[in-house]
C-alpha positions in Angstrom: 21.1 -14.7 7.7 21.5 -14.0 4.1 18.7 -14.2 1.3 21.7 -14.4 -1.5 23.6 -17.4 -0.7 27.0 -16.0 -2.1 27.6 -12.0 -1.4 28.5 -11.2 -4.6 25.1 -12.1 -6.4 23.7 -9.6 -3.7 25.9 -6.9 -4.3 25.2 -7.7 -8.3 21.7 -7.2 -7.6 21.5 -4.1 -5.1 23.5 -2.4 -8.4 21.0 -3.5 -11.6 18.0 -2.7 -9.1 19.4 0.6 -8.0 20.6 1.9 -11.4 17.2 0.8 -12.3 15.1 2.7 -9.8 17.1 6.0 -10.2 17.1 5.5 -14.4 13.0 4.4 -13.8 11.9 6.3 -11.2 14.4 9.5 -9.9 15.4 10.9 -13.1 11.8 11.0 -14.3 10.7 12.9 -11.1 13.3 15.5 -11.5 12.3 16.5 -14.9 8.7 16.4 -15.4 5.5 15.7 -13.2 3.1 13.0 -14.5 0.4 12.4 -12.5 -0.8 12.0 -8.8 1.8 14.9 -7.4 -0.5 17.3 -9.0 -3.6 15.9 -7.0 -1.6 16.7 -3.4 0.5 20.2 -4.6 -2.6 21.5 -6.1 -4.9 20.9 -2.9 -1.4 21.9 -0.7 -1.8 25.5 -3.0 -5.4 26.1 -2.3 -5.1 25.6 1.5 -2.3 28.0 1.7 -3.7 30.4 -0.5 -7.2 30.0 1.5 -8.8 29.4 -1.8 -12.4 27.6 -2.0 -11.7 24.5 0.1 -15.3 23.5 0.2 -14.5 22.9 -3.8 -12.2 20.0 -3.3 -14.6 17.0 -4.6 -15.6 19.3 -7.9 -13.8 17.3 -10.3 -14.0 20.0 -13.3 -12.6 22.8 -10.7 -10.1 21.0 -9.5 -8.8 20.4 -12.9 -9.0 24.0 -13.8 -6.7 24.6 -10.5 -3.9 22.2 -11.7 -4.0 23.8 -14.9 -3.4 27.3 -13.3 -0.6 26.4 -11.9 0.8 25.3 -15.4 0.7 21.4 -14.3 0.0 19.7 -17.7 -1.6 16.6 -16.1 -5.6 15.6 -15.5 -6.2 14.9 -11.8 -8.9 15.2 -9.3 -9.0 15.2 -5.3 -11.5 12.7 -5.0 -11.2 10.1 -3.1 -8.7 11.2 -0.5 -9.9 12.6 3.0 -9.8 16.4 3.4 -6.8 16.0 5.5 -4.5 14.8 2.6 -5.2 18.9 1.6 -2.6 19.7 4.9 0.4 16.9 3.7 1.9 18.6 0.8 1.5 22.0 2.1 5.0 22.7 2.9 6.0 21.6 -0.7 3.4 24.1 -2.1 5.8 26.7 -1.0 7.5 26.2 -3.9 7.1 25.7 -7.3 5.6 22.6 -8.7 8.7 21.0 -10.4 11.2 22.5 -7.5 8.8 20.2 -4.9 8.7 17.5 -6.9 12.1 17.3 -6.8 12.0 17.6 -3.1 9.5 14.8 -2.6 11.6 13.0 -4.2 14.8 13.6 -2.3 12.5 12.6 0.7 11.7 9.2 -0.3 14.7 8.6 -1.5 15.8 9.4 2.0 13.1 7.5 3.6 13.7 4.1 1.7 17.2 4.4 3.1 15.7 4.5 6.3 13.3 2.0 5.4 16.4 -0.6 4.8 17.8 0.0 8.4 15.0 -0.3 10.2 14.2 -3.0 8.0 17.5 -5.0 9.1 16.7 -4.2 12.8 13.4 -5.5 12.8 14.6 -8.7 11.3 18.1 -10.6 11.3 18.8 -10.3 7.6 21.9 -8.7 6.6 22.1 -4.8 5.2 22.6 -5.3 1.9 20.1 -7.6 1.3 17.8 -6.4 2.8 18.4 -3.1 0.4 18.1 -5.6 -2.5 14.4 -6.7 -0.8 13.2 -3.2 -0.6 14.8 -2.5 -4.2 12.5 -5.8 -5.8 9.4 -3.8 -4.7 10.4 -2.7 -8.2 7.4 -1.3 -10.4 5.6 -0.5 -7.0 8.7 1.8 -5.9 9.7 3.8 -9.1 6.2 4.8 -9.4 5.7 5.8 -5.8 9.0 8.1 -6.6 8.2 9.1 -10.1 4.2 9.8 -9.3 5.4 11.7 -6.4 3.3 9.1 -3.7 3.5 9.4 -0.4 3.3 5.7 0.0 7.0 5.1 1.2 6.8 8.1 4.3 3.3 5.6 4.9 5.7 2.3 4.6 7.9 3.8 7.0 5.6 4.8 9.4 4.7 1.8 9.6 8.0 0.0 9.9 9.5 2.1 12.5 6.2 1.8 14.5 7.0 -1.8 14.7 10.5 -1.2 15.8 9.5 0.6 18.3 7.1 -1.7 19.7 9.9 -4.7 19.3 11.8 -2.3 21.8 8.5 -1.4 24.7 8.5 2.2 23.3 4.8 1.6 22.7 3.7 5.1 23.2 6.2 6.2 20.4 5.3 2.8 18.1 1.3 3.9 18.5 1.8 7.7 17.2 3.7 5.8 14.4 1.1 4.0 13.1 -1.3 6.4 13.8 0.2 9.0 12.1 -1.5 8.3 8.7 -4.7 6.4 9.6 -6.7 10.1 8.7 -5.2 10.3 5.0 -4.4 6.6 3.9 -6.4 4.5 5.9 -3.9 1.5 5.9 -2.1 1.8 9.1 -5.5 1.3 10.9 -5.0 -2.5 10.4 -2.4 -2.5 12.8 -4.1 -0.2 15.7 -7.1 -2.5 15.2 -4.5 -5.6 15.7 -3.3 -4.2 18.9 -6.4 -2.9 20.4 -7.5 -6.8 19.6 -4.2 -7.7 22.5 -5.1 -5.0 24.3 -2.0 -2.9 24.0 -4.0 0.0 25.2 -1.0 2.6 25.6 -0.2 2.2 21.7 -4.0 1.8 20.9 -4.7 5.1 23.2 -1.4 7.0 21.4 -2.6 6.0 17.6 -6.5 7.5 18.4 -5.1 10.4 20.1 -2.7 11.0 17.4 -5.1 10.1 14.6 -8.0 12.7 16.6 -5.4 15.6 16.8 -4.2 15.7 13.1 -8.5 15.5 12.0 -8.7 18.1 14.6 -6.2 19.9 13.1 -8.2 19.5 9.5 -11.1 20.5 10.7 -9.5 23.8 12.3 -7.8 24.7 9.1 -10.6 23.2 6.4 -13.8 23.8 8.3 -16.1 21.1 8.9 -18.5 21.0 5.2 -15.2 19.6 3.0 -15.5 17.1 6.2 -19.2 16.6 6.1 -18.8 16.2 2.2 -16.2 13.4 2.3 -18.2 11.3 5.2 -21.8 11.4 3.0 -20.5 11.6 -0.7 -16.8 10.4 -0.8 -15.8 7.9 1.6 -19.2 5.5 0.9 -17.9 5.4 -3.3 -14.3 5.0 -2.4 -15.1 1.4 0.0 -17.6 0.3 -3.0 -14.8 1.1 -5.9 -17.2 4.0 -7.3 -14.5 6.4 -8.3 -15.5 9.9 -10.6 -13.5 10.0 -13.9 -12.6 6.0 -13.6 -13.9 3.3 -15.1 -15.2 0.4 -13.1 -13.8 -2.2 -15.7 -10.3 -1.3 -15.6 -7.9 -3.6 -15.0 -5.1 -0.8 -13.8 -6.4 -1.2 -10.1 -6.2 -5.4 -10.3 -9.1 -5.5 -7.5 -11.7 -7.8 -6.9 -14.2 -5.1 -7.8 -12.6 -4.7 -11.0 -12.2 -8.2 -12.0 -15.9 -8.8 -10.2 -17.2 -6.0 -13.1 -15.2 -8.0 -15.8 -17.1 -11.4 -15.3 -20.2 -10.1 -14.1 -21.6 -6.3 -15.4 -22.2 -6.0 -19.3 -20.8 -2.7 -21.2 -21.5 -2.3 -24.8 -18.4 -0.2 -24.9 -16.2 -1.2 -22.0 -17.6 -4.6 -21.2 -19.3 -6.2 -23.9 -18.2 -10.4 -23.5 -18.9 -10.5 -19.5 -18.6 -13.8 -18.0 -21.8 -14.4 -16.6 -24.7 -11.4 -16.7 -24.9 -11.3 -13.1 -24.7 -7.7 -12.2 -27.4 -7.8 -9.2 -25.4 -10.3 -7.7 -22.0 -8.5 -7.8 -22.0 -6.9 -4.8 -23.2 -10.2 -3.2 -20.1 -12.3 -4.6 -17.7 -9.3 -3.3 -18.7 -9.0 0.1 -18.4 -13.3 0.2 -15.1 -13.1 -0.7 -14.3 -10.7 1.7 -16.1 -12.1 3.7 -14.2 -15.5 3.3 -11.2 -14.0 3.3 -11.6 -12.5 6.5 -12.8 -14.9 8.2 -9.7 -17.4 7.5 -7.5 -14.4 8.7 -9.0 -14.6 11.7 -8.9 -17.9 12.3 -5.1 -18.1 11.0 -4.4 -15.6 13.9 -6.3 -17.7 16.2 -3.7 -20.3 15.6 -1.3 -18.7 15.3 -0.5 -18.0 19.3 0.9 -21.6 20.2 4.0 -20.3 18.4 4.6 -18.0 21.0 3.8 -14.3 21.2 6.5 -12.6 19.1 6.1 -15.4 16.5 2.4 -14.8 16.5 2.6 -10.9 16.3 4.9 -10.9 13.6 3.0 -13.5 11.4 -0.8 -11.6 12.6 0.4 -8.7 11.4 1.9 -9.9 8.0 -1.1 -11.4 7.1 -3.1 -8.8 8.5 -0.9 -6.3 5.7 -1.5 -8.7 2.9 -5.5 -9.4 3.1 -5.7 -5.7 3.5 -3.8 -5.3 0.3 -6.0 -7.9 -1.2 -9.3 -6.5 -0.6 -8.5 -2.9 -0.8 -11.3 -1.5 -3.7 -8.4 0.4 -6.0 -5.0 -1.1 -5.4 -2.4 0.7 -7.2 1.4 -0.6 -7.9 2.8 2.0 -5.6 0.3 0.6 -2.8 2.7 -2.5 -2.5 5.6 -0.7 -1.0 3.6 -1.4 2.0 4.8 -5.2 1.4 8.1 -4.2 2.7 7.5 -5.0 6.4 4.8 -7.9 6.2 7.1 -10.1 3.7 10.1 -9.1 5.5 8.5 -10.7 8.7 7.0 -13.6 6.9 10.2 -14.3 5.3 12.0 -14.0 8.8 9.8 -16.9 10.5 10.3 -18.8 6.8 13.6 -18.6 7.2 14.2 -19.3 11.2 11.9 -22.3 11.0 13.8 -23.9 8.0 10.9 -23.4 5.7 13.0 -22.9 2.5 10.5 -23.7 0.1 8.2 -21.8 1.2 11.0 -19.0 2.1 11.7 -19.0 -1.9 8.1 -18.8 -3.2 7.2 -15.9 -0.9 10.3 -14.2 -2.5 9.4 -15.2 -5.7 6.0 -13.5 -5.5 7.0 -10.5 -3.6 9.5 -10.6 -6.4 6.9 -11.0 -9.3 4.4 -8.3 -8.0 7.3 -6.1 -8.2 8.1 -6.5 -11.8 4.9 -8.0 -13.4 5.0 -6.6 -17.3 1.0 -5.2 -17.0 1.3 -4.5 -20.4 1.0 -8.2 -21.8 -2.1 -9.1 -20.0 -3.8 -6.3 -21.0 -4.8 -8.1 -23.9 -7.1 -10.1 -21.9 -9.3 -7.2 -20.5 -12.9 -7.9 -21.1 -12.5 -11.1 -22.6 -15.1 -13.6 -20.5 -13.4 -15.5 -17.8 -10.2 -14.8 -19.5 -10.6 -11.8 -17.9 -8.4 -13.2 -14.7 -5.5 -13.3 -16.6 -5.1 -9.7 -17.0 -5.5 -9.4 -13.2 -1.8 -11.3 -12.5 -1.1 -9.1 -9.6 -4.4 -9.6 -7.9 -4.3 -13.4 -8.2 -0.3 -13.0 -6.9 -1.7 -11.4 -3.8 -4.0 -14.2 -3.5 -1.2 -16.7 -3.5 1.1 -15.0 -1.1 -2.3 -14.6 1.5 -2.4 -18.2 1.3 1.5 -18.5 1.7 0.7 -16.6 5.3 -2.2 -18.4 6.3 -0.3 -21.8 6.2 3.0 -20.7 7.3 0.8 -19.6 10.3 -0.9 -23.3 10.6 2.3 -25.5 10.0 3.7 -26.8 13.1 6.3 -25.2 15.0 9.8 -26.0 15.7 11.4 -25.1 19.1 14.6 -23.9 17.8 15.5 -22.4 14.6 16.9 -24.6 11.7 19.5 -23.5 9.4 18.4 -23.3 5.6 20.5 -24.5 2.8 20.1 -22.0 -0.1 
């Protein structure tokens, strides 16, 4: 199957997108460090030199450690588990812009990996699918140029589901639970299986998962641990971030576009919507809520198409609402797209669903290269407030896209689609 219908518009493609990921995003990485790498390299160098560990969350010391390492960027630790401290650590053996440049060679190498496994799991051909992980777009040159770790997460991810495609669920669980104790996300999927009682990948993911904070706690000591259970981790799942504004549109949330409409400013927020502040937390948790509950549901249905169908589709959606209702989604974040539109897009495309096979591109597409900077205008500007939240109310779309992909009736054999 082919998402070009004529090769040469895919090969076209693969070259702008790749010229413009290296021009955007590589070149940029290899000659200065902007911000985010500092946040892991800087924790990395304070493990390694067995500096004050316990000093992670101090926001103003932190700072003062980036700067001694002659890192001209603002940064802090906070909100990250103490375990992200242990992931750059081999890169902290060298100098800042030296690692970097090796983080960067290692993503680069990792979204080549990405593409293959990408093509296995599916029945798309190679190059397009390396145009489809190229249209991530924004969301991958910053991942590279910020120095994120959000591609090794992506292709965690994507080769655990490979390997549970093939019965290697032992391998597929230690996969996904390889990040679960420093970027949360994977958990979706270990919760998914648990819920079909694939106990020898759910069993592989915890133990996995328990060894690496095991690990932390060995090398960190338990009060950074203590700290991030009482004072971080309850302010990162209600969007309370130190040295962050609530309003700000940069995170397109629903906590941030909730604080728009609802919680008056007289400097950052000063035309809310409605002045309904008590009732903000209220209105979140009923769209979650919501949200949730029509997930469930969709995945309910979802298992008259037949268990690979349903697995695929569950775990798409799955990606996406946890995407959605994430409290600080940045454009890196939606490299994690790769493998839940690659899937939905699959089952689009087997069942003859080309309408709805071209609007899912379109918004994977759109997310990818959305120009923030002309609805920034609209920040703090009463309910035209959700227009500077494009990506936010994208991700709403495509959930939706999911959920009725998952609810349309099936067909029993695969129709060919005329693009």
């Amino acid at each position: 199957m082919r998402i070009f219908p004529r090769p040469l518009f895919g090969y076209l493609a693969l070259l702008v997108l790749f010229v413009l990921v290296v021009y955007r995003g590589v070149f940029p990485a290899f000659t200065q460090i902007d911000t985010d790498f500092p946040n892991y390299y800087t924790a990395a160098r304070i493990v390694l030199e067995q500096g004050d560990v316990n000093r992670l969350y101090d926001d103003q010391w932190f700072q003062e450690q980036i700067s001694a390492h002659r890192i001209q960027a603002k940064g802090k630790f906070s909100p990250f588990p103490p375990t992200t401290a242990l992931l750059a650590t081999p890169l902290g053996l060298v100098q800042p812009q030296t690692a970097l440049r090796l983080l960067t060679l290692v993503n680069l190498i990792c979204v080549s990996i990405c593409v293959i496994l990408l093509a296995r799991a599916t029945s798309f051909e190679f190059p397009d699918v390396a145009v489809f992980v190229l249209l991530a777009g924004v969301g991958l040159i910053n991942c590279i140029r910020f120095g994120q770790w959000y591609i090794v997460v992506a292709l965690s991810i994507i080769a655990g589901y490979v390997l549970y495609q093939h019965g290697r669920f032992i391998l597929s669980g230690i996969c996904f639970g390889l990040f679960v104790p420093v970027k949360y996300f994977p958990i979706l999927f270990v919760l998914y299986f648990a819920a079909r009682k694939e106990w020898r990948l759910v069993v592989s993911a915890i133990a996995t998962s328990m060894l690496l904070i095991l690990v932390s706690l060995l090398v960190l000591g338990w009060e950074i641990h203590y700290a991030f259970l009482t004072s971080v981790l309850g302010d990162h799942l209600q969007s309370r971030y130190t040295l962050q504004s609530p309003f700000t549109g940069t995170f397109q949330s629903f906590d941030s576009l909730l604080h728009q409409l609802m919680v008056y400013d007289p400097e950052q927020n000063p035309r809310p919507a409605v002045l309904s502040a008590d009732m903000l937390p209220d209105v979140k948790w009923g769209i979650v809520t919501f949200l949730v509950l029509v997930a469930l549901v969709s995945i309910f249905r979802s298992q008259r198409l037949g268990a690979s169908a349903s697995v695929s589709l569950s775990l798409s959606l799955l990606s996406v609402l946890g995407l959605l209702i994430a409290p600080g989604g940045a454009t890196y974040h939606f490299v994690l797209l790769w493998l839940p539109c690659a899937l939905l897009l699959q089952w689009l495309d087997n069942t003859g669903r080309n309408r709805l096979f071209l609007l899912t591109l379109l918004i994977y597409g759109a997310i990818g290269f959305i120009p923030y900077s002309l609805f920034h205008s609209f920040e703090g500007r009463g309910w035209l407030s959700v227009l500077a939240f494009p990506r936010l109310c994208l991700m709403i779309l495509l959930f939706f896209v999911a959920v009725v992909t998952m609810w349309l009736p099936a067909t029993r054999q695969p129709l060919a689609r005329n693009v």
